[in-house]
Backbone bond lengths (Angstrom), bond angles and torsions (degrees), N, CA, C in turn:
res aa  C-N    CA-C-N  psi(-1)  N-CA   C-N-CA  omega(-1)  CA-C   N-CA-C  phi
1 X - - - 1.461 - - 1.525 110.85 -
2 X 1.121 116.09 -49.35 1.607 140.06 176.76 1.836 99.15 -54.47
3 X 1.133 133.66 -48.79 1.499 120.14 152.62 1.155 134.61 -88.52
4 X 1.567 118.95 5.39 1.390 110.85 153.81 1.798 114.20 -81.82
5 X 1.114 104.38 -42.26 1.827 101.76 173.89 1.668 121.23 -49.66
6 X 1.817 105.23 -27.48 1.534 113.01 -167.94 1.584 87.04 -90.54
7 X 1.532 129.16 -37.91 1.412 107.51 171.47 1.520 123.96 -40.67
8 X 1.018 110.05 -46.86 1.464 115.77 -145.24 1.493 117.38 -106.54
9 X 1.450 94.75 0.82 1.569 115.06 165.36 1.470 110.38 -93.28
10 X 1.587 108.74 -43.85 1.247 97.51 167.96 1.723 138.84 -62.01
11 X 1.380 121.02 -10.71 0.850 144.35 -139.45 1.855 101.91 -114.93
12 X 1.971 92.13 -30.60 1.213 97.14 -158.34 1.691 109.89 -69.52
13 X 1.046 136.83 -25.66 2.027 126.85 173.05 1.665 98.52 -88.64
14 X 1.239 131.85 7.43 1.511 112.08 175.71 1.929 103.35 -117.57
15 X 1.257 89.84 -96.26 2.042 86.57 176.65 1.752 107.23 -53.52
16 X 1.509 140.58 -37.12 1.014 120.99 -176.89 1.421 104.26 -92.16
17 X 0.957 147.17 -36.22 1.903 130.11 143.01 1.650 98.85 -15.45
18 X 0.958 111.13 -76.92 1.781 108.14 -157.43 1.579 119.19 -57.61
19 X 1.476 108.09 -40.73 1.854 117.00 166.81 1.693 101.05 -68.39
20 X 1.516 129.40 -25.20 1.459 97.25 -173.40 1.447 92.67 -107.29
21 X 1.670 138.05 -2.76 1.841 115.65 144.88 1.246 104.05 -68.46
22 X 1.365 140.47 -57.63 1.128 113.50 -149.46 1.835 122.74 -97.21
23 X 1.218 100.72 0.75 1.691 114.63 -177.47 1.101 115.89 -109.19
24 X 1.255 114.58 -44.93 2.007 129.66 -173.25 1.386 100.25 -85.35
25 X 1.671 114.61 -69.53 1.687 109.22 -145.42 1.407 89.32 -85.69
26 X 1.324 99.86 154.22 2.018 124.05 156.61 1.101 95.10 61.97
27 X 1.552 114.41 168.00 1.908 139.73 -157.47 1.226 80.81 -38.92
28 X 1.085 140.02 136.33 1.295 128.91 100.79 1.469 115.31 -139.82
29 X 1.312 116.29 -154.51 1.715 110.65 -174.00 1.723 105.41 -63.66
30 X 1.566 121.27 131.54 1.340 120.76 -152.23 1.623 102.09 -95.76
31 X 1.826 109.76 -12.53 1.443 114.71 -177.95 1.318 113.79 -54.60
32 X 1.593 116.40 -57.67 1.513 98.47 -177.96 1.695 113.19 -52.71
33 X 1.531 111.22 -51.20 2.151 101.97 -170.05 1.606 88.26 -47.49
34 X 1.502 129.88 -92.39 0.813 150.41 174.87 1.726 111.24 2.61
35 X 1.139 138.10 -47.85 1.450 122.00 147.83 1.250 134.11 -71.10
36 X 1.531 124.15 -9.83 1.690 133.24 148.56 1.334 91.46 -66.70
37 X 1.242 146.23 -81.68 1.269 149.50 -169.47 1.674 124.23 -9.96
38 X 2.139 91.76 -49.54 1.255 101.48 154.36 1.215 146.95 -74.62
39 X 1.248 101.40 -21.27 1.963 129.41 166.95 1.583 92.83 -65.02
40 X 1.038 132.92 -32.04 1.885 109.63 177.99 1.862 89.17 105.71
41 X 1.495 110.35 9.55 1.610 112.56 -162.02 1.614 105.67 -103.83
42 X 1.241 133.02 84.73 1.330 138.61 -167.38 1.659 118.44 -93.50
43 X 1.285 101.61 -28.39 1.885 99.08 -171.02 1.303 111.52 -82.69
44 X 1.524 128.74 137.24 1.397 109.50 -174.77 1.514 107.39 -73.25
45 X 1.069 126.80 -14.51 1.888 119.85 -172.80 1.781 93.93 -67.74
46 X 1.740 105.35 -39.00 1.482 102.32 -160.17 1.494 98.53 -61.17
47 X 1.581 126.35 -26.88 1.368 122.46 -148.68 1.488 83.02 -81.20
48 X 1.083 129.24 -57.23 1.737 130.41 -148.88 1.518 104.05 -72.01
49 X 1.203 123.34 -14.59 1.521 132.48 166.63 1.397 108.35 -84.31
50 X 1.155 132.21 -31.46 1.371 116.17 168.58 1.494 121.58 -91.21
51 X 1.606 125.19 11.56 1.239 112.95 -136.51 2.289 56.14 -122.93
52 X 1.383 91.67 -59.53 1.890 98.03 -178.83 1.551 109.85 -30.27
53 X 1.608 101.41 -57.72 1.527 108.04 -169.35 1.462 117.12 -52.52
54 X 1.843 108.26 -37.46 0.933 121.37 176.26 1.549 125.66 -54.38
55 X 0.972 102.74 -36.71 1.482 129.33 -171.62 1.545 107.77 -75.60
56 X 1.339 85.40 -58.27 1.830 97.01 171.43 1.522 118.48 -33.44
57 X 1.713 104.47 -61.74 1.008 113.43 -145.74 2.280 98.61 -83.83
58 X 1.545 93.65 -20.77 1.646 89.35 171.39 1.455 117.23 -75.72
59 X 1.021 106.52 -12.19 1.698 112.49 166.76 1.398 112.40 -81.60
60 X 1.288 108.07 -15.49 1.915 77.73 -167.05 1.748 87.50 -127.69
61 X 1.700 118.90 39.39 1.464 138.56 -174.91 1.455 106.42 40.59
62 X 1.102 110.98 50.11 1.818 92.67 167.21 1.680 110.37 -135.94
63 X 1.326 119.90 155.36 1.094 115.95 -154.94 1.695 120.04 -75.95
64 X 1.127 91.21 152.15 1.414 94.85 -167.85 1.885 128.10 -61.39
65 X 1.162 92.28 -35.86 1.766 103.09 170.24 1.000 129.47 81.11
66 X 1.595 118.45 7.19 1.548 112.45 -138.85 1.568 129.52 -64.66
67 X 1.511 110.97 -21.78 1.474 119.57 151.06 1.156 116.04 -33.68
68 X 1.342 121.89 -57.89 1.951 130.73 -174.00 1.793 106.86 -77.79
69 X 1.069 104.93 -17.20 1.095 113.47 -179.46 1.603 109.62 -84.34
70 X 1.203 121.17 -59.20 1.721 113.44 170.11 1.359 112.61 -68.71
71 X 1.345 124.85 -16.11 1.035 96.90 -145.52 2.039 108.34 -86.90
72 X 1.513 122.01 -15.46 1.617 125.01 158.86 1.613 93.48 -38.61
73 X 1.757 119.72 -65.23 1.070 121.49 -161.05 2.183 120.48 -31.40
74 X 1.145 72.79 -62.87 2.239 103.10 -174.80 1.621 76.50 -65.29
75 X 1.142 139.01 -90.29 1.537 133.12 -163.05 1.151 100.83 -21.05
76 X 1.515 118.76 -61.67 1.634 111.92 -167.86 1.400 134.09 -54.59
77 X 1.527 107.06 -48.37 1.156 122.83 175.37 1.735 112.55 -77.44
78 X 1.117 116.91 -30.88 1.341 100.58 170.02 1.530 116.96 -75.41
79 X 0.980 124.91 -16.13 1.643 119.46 166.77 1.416 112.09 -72.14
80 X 1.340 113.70 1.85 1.831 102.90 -156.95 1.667 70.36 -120.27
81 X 1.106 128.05 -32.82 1.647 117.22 -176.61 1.374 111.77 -48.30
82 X 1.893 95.52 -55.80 1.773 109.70 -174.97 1.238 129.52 -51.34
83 X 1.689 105.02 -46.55 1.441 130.46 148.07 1.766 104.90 -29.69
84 X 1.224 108.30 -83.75 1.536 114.39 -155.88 1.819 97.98 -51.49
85 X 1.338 110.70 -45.93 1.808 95.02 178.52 1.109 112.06 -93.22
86 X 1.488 143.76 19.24 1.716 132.45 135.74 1.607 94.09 -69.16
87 X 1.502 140.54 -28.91 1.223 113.00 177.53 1.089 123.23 -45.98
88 X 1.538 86.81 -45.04 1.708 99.38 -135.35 1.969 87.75 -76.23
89 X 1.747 129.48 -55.87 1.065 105.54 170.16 1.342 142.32 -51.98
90 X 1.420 111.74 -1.05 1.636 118.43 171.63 1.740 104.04 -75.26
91 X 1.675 112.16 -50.53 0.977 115.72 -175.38 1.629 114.89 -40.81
92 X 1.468 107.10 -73.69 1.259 111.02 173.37 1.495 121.62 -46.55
93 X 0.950 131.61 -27.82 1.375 131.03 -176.63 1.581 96.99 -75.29
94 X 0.975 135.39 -42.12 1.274 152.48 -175.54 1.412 105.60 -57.30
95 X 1.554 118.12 -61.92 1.209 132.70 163.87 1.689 119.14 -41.77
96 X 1.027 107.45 -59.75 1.605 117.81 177.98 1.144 105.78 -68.35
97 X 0.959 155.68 -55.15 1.955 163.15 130.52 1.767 102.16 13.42
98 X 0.900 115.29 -36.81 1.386 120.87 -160.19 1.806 119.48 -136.48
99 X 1.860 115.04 123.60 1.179 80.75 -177.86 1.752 100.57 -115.14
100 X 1.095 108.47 -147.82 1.848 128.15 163.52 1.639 102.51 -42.53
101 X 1.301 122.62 114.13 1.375 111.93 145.95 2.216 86.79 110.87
102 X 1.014 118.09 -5.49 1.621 116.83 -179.54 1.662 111.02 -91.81
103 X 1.319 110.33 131.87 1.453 122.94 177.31 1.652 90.17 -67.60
104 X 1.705 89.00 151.90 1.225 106.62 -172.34 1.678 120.50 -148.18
105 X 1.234 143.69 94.63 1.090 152.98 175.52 2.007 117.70 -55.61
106 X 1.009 122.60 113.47 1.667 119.68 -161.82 1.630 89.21 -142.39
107 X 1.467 89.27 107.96 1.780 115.67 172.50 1.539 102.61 -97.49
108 X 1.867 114.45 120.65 1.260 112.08 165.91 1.467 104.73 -133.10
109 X 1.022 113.91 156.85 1.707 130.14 174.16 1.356 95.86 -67.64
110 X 1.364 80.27 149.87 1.784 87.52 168.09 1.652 110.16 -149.38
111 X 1.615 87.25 142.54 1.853 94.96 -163.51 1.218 92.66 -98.17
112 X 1.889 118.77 135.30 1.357 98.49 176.95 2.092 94.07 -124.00
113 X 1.015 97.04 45.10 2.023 101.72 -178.58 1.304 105.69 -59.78
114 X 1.374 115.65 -55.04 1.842 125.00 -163.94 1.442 96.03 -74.69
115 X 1.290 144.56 25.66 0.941 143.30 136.44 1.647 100.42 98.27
116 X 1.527 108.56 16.71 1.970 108.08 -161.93 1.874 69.44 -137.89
117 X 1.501 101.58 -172.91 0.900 118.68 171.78 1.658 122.57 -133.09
118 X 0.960 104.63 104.23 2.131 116.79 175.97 1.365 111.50 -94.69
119 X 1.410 111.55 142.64 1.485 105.00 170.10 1.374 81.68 -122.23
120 X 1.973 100.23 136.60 1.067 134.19 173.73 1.399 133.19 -97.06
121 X 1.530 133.15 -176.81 1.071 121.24 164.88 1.433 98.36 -140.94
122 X 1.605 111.58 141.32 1.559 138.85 -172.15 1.593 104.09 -69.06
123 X 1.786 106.30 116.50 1.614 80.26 168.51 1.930 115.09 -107.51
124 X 1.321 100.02 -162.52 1.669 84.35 -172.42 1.708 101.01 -76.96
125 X 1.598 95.96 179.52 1.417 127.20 -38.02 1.499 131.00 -60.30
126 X 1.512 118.27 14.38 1.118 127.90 -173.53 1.397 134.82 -86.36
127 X 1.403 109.40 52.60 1.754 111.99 -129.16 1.797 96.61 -114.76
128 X 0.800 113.16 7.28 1.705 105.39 -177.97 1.668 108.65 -125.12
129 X 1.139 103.82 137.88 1.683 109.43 -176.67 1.698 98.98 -168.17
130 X 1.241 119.90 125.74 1.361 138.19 156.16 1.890 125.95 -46.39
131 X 1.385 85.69 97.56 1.440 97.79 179.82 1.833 122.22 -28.67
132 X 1.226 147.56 130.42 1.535 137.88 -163.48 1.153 84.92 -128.80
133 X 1.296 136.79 113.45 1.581 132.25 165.68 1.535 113.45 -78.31
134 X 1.039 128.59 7.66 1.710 144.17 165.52 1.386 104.41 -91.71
135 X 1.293 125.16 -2.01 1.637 110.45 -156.96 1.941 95.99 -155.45
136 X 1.030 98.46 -43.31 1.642 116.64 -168.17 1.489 102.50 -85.92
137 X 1.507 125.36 159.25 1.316 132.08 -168.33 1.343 92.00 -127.39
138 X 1.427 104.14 148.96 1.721 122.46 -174.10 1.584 104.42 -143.99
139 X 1.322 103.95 115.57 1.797 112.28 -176.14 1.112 93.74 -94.69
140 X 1.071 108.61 149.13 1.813 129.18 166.66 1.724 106.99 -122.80
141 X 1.092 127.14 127.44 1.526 124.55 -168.50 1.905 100.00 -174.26
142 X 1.526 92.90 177.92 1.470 103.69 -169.07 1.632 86.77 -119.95
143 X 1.647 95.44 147.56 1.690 88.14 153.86 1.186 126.99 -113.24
144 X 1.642 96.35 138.52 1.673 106.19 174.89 1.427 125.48 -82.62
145 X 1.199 124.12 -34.85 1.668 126.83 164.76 1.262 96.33 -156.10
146 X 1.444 85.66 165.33 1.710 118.50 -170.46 2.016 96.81 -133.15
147 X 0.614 85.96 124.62 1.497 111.71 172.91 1.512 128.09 -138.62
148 X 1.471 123.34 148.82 1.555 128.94 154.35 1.107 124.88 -99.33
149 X 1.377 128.63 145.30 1.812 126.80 167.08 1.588 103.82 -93.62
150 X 1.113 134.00 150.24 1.229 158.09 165.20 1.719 113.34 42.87
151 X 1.575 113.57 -35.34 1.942 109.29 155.92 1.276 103.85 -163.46
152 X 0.968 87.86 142.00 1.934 108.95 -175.00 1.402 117.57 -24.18
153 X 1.035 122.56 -16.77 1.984 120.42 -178.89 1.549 98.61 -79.54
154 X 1.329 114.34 -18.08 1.880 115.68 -165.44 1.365 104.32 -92.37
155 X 1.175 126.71 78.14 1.781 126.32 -149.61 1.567 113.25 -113.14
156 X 1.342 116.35 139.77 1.530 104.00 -164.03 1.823 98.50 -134.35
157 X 1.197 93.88 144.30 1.932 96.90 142.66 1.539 136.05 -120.62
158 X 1.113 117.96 164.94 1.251 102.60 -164.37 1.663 74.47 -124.21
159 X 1.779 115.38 135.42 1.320 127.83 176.97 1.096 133.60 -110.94
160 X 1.130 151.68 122.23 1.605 134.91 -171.83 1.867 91.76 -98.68
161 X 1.212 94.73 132.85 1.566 96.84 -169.77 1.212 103.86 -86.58
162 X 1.202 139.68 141.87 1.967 142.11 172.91 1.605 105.47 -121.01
163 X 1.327 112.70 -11.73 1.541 87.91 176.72 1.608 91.76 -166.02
164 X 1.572 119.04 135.95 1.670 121.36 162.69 1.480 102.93 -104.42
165 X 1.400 103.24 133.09 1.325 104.32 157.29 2.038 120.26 -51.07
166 X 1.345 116.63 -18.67 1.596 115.54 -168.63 1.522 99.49 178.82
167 X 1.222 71.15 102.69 2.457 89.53 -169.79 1.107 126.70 -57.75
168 X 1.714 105.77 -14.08 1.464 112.99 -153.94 1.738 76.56 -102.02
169 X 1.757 143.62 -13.90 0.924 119.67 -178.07 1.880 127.79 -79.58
170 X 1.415 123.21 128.89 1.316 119.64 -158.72 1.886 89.51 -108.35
171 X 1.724 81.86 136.97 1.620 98.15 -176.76 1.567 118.79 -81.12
172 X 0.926 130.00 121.67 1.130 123.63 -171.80 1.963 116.13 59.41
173 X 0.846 86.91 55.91 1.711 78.92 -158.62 1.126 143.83 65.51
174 X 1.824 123.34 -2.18 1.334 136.37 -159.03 1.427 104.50 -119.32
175 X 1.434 123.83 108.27 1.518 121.22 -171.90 1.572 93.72 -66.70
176 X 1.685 103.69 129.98 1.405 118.70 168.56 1.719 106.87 -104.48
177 X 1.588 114.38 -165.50 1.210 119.73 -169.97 1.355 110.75 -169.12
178 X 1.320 137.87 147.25 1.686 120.83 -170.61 2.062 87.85 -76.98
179 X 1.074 90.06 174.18 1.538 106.36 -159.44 1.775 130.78 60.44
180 X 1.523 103.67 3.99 1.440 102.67 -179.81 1.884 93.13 -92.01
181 X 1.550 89.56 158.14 1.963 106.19 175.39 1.601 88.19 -107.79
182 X 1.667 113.84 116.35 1.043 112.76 154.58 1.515 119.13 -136.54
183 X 1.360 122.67 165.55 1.862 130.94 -130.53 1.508 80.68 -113.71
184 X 1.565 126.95 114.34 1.174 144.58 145.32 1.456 110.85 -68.31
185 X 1.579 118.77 141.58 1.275 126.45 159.40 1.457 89.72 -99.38
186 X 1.719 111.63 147.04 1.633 121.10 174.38 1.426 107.39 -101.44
187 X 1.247 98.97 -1.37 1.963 102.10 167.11 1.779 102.37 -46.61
188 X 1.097 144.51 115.45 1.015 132.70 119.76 1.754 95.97 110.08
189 X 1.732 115.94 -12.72 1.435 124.69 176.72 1.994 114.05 -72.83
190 X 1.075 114.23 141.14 1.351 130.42 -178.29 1.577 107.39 -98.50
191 X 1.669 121.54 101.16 0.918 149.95 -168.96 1.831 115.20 -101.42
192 X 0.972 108.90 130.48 1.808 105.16 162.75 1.991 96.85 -145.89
């Protein structure tokens, strides 16, 4: 098992680069995606890992599996689905909770590795972590509008910030400042 995984990792930016440009992504003949499609198998990295493994495993006579073989795949992504729409109804609830003109408390993590400090946001399924007020940044601000981009689950505020817990921390990568209005997505943001 331990050299079929090192095959097929190695393999994965050269021969599986080339099967997912030239087989998976953009026009081309839709039969091969189109029977992953039916496997529940959608990502092109996932396809070229099962198509490798596959390959692998007829070379060195052992059976192919392919049930056991998708099936980590579909596990994965369906937890990150479930994940992504408990976001998305937190978001909105979040949204509706609150209108124009309401103080607003916004707890974010903050990564400090690159040697600076960003406060980030968790995506699925990795989405829960305990606020550290020694380490973590906490906005205090009013909101000025609430808006959606393209359908109502994609929900935003726009904040006038009044107080950082630690100034020197930049949100998302974007150095902020108390008195700046800046546009929260509530995907996945920690609100009181």
């Amino acid at each position: 098992m331990e050299d079929e995984i090192k095959a097929i990792t190695g393999i994965h930016f050269g021969a599986g680069m080339w099967v997912r440009n030239n087989w998976v992504r953009g026009d081309r003949d839709t039969t091969f995606t189109n029977y992953f499609h039916s496997l529940g198998i959608f990502v092109p990295d996932d396809i070229s890992s099962v198509v490798f493994t596959s390959l692998h495993r007829t070379l060195n006579k052992k059976d192919i599996d392919l049930d056991k073989q998708i099936e980590p795949y579909k596990k994965y992504w369906e937890e990150i689905s479930n994940c992504e729409e408990k976001r998305k109804k937190v978001a909105v609830a979040t949204y509706n909770r609150y209108k124009i003109g309401d103080n607003i408390s916004i707890f974010m993590s903050v990564d400090i590795s690159k040697n600076y400090r960003n406060a980030v946001l968790y995506g699925c399924p990795t989405t829960e972590w305990t606020f550290d007020p020694k380490k973590d940044l906490l906005i205090k601000g009013k909101i000025v509008k609430k808006y959606f981009i393209n359908y109502t689950a994609n929900v935003f505020f726009t904040v006038k910030i009044e107080h950082l817990s630690n100034s020197k921390t930049e949100i998302l990568m974007t150095p902020v400042k108390v008195g700046d209005e800046k546009n929260f997505s509530l995907d996945g943001l920690k609100v009181e």
